[in-house]
PDB file as gemmi writes it, atoms N, CA and C in Angstrom:
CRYST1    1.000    1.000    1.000  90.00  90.00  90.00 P 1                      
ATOM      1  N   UNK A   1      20.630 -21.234  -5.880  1.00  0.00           N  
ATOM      2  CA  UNK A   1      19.993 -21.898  -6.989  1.00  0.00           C  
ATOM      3  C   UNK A   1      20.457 -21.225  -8.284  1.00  0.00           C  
ATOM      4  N   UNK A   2      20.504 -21.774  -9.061  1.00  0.00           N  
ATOM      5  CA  UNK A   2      21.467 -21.373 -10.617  1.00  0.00           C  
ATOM      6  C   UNK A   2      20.313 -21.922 -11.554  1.00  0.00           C  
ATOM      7  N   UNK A   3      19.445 -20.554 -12.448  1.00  0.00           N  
ATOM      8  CA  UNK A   3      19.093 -21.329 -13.289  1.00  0.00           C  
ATOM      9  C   UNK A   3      19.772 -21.067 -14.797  1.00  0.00           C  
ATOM     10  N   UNK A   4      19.033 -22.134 -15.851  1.00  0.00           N  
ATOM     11  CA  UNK A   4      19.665 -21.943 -17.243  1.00  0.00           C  
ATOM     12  C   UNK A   4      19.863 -20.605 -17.498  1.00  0.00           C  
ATOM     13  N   UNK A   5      20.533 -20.045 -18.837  1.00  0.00           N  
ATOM     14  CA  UNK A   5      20.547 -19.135 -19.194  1.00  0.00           C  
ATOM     15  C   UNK A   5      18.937 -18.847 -19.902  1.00  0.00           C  
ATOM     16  N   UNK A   6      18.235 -20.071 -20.472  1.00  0.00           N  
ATOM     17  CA  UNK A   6      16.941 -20.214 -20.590  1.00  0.00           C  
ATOM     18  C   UNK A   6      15.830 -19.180 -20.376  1.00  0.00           C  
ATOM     19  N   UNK A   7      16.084 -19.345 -18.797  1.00  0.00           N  
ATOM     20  CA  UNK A   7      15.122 -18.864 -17.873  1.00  0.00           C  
ATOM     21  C   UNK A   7      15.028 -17.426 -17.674  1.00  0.00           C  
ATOM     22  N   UNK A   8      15.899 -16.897 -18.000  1.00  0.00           N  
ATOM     23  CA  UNK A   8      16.634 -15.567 -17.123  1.00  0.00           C  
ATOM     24  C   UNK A   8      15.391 -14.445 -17.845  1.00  0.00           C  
ATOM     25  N   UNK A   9      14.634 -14.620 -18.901  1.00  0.00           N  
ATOM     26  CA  UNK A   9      13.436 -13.786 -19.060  1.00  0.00           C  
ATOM     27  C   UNK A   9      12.089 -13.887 -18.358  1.00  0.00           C  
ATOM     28  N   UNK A  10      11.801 -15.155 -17.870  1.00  0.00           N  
ATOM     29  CA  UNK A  10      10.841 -15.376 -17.024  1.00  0.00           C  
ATOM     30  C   UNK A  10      10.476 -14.197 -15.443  1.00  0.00           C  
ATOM     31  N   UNK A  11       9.469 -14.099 -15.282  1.00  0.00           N  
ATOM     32  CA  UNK A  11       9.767 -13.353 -13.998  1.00  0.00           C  
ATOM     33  C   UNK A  11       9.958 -14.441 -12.971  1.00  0.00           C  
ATOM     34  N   UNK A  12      10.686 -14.004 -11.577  1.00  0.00           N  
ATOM     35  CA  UNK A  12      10.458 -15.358 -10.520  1.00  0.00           C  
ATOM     36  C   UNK A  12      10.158 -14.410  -9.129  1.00  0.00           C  
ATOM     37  N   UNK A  13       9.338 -15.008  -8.349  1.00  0.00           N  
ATOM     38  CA  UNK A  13       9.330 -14.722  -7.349  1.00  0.00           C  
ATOM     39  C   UNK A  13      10.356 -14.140  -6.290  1.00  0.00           C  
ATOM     40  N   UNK A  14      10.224 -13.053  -5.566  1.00  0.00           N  
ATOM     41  CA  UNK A  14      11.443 -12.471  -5.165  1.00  0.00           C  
ATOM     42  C   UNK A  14      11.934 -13.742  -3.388  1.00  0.00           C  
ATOM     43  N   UNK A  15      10.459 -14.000  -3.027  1.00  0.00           N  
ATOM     44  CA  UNK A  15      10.449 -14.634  -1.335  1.00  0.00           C  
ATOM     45  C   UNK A  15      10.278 -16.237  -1.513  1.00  0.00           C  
ATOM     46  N   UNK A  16      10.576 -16.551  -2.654  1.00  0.00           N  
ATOM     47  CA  UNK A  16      10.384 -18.177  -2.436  1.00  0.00           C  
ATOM     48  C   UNK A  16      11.497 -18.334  -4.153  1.00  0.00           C  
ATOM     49  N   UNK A  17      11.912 -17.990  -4.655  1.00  0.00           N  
ATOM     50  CA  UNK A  17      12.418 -17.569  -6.526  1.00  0.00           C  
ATOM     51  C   UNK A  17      11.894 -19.166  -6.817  1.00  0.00           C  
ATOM     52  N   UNK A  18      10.840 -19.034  -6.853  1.00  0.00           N  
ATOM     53  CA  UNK A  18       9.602 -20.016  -7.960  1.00  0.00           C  
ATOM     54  C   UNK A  18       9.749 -18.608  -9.611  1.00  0.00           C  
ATOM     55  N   UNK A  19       9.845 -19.347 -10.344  1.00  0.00           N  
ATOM     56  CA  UNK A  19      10.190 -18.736 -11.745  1.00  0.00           C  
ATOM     57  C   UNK A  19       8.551 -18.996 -12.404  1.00  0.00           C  
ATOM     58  N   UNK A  20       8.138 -18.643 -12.950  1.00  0.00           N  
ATOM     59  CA  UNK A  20       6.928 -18.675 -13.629  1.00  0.00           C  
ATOM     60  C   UNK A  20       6.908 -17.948 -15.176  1.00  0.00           C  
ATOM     61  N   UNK A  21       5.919 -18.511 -15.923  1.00  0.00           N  
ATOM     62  CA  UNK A  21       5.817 -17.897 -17.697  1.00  0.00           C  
ATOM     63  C   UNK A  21       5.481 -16.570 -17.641  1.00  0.00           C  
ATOM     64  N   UNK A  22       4.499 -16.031 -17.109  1.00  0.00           N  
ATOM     65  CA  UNK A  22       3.909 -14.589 -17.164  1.00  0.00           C  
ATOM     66  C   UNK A  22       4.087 -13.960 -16.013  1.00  0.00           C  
ATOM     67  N   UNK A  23       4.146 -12.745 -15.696  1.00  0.00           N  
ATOM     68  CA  UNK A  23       3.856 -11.610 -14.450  1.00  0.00           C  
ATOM     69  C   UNK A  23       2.286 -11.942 -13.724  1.00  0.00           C  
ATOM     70  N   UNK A  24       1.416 -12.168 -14.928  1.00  0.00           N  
ATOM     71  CA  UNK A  24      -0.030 -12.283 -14.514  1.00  0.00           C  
ATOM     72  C   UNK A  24       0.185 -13.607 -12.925  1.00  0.00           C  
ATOM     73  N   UNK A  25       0.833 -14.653 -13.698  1.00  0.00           N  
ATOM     74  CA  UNK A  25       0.780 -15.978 -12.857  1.00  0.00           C  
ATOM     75  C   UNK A  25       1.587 -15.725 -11.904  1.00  0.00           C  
ATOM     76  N   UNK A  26       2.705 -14.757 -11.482  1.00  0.00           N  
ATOM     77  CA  UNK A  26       3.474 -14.091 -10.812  1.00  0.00           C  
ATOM     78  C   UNK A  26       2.658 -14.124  -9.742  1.00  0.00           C  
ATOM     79  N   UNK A  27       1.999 -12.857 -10.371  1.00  0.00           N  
ATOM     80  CA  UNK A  27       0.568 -11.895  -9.860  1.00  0.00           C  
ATOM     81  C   UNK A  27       0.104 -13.021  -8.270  1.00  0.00           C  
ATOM     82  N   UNK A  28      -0.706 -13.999  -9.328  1.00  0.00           N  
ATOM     83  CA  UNK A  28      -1.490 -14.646  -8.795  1.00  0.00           C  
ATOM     84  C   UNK A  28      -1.003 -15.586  -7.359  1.00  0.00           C  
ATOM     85  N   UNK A  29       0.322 -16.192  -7.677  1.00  0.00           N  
ATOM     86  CA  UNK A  29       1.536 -16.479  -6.593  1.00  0.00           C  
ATOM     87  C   UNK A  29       1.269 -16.014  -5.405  1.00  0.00           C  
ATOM     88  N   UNK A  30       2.018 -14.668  -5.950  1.00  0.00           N  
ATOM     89  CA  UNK A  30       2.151 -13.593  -4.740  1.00  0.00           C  
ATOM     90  C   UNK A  30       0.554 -13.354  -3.765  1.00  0.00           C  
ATOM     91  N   UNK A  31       0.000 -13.391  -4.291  1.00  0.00           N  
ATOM     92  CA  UNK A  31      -1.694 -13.438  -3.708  1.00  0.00           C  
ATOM     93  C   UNK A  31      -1.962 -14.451  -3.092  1.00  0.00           C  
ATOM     94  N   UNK A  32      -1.822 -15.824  -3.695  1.00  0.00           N  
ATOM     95  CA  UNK A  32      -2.308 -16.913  -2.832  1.00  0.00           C  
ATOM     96  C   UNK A  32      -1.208 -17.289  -1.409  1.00  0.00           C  
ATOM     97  N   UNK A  33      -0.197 -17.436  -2.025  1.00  0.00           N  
ATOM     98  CA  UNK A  33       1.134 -18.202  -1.477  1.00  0.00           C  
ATOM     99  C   UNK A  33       1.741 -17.131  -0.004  1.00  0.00           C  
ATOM    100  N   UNK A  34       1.720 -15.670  -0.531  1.00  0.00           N  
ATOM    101  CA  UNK A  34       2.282 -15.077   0.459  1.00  0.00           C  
ATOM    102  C   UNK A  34       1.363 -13.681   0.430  1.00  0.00           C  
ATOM    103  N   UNK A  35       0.234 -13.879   0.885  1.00  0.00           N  
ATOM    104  CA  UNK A  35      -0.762 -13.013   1.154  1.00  0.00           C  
ATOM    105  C   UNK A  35      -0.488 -11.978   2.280  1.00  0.00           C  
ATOM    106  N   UNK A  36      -0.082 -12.957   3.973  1.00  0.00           N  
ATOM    107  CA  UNK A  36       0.833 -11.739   4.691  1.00  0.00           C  
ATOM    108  C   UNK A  36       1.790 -10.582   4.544  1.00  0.00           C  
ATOM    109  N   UNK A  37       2.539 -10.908   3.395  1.00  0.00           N  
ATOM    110  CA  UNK A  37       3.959 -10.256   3.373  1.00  0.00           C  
ATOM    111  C   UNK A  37       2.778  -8.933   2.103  1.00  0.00           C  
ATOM    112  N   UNK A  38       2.217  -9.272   0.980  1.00  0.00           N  
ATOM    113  CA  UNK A  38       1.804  -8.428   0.407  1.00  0.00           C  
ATOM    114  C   UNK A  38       0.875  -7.359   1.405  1.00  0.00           C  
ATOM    115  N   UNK A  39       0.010  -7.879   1.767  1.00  0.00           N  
ATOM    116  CA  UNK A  39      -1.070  -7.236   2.781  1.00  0.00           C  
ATOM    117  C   UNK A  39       0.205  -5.864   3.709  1.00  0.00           C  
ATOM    118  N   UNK A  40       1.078  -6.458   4.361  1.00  0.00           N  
ATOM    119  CA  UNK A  40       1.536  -5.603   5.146  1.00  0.00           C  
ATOM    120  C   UNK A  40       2.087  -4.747   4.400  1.00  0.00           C  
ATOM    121  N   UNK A  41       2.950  -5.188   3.241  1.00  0.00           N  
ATOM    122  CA  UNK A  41       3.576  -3.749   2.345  1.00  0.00           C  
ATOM    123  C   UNK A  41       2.481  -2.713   1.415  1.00  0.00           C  
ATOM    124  N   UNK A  42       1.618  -3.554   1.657  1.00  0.00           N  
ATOM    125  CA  UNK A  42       0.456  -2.352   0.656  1.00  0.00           C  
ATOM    126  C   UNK A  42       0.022  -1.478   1.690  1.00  0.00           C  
ATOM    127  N   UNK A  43      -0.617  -1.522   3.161  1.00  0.00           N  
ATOM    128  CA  UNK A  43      -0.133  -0.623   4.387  1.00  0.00           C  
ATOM    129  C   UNK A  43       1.162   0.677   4.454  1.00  0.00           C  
ATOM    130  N   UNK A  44       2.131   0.539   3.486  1.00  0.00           N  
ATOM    131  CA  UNK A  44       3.044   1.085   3.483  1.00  0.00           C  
ATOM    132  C   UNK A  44       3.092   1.988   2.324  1.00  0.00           C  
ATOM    133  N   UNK A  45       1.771   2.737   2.021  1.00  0.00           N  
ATOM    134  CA  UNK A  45       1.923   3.651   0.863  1.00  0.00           C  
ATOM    135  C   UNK A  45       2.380   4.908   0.815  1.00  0.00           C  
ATOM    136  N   UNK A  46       2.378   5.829   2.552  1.00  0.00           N  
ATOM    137  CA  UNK A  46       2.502   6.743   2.225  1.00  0.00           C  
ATOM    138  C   UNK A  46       4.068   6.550   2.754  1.00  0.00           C  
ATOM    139  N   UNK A  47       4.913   7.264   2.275  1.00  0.00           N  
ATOM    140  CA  UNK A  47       6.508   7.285   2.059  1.00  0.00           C  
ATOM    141  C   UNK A  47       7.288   8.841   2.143  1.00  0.00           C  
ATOM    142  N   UNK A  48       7.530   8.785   3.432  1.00  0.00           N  
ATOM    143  CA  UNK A  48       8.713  10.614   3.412  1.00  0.00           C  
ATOM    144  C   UNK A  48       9.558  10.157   3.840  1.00  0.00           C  
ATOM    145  N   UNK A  49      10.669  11.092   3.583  1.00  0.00           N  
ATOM    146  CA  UNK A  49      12.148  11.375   3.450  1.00  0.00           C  
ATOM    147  C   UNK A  49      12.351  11.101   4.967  1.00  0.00           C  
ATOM    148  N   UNK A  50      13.304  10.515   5.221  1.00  0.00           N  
ATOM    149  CA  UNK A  50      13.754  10.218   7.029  1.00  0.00           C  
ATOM    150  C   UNK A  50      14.845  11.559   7.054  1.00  0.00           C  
ATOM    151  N   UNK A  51      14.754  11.463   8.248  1.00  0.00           N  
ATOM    152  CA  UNK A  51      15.276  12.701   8.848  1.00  0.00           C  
ATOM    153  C   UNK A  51      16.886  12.531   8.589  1.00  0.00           C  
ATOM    154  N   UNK A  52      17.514  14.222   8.125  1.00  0.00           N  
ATOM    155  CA  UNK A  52      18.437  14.130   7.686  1.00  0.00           C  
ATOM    156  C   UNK A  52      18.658  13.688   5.855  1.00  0.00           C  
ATOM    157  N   UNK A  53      17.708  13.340   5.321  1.00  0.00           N  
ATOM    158  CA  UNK A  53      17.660  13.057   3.551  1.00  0.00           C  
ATOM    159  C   UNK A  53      17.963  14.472   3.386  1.00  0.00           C  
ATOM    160  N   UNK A  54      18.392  14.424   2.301  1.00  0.00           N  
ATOM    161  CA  UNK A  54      18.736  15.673   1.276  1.00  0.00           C  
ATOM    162  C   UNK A  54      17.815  15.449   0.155  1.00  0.00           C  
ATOM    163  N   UNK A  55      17.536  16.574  -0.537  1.00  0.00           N  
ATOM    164  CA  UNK A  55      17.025  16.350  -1.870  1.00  0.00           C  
ATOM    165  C   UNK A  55      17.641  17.574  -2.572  1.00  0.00           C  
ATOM    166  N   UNK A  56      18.021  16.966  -3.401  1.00  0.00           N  
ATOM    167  CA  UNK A  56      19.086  17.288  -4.729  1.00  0.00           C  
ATOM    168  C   UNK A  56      18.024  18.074  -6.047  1.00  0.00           C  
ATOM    169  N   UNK A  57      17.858  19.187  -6.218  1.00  0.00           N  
ATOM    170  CA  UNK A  57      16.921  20.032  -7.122  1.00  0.00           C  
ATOM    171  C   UNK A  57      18.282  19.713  -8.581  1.00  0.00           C  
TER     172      UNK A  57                                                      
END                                                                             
């Protein structure tokens, strides 16, 4: 899908790219439309290094 050059400030949805005016209405999208996919990644808060990462001081 190709949109105008128009558009390209709008935010859009990353799992369906529905484009919308505000983040708020984004927001609200993401809540109604794809409630599964949010629900399971908010489950996913705590976050460590997989085995073998380096960390670079």
């Amino acid at each position: 899908m190709v949109l105008p050059l128009v558009d390209e400030h709008k935010p859009k949805c990353y799992l369906c790219h529905e484009g919308f005016e505000t983040i708020e209405k984004l927001r609200e999208h993401q809540n109604l439309k794809h409630e599964d996919f949010v629900e399971s990644n908010e489950k996913q808060t705590t976050r460590e290094p997989a085995p073998g990462d380096v960390t670079v001081f």
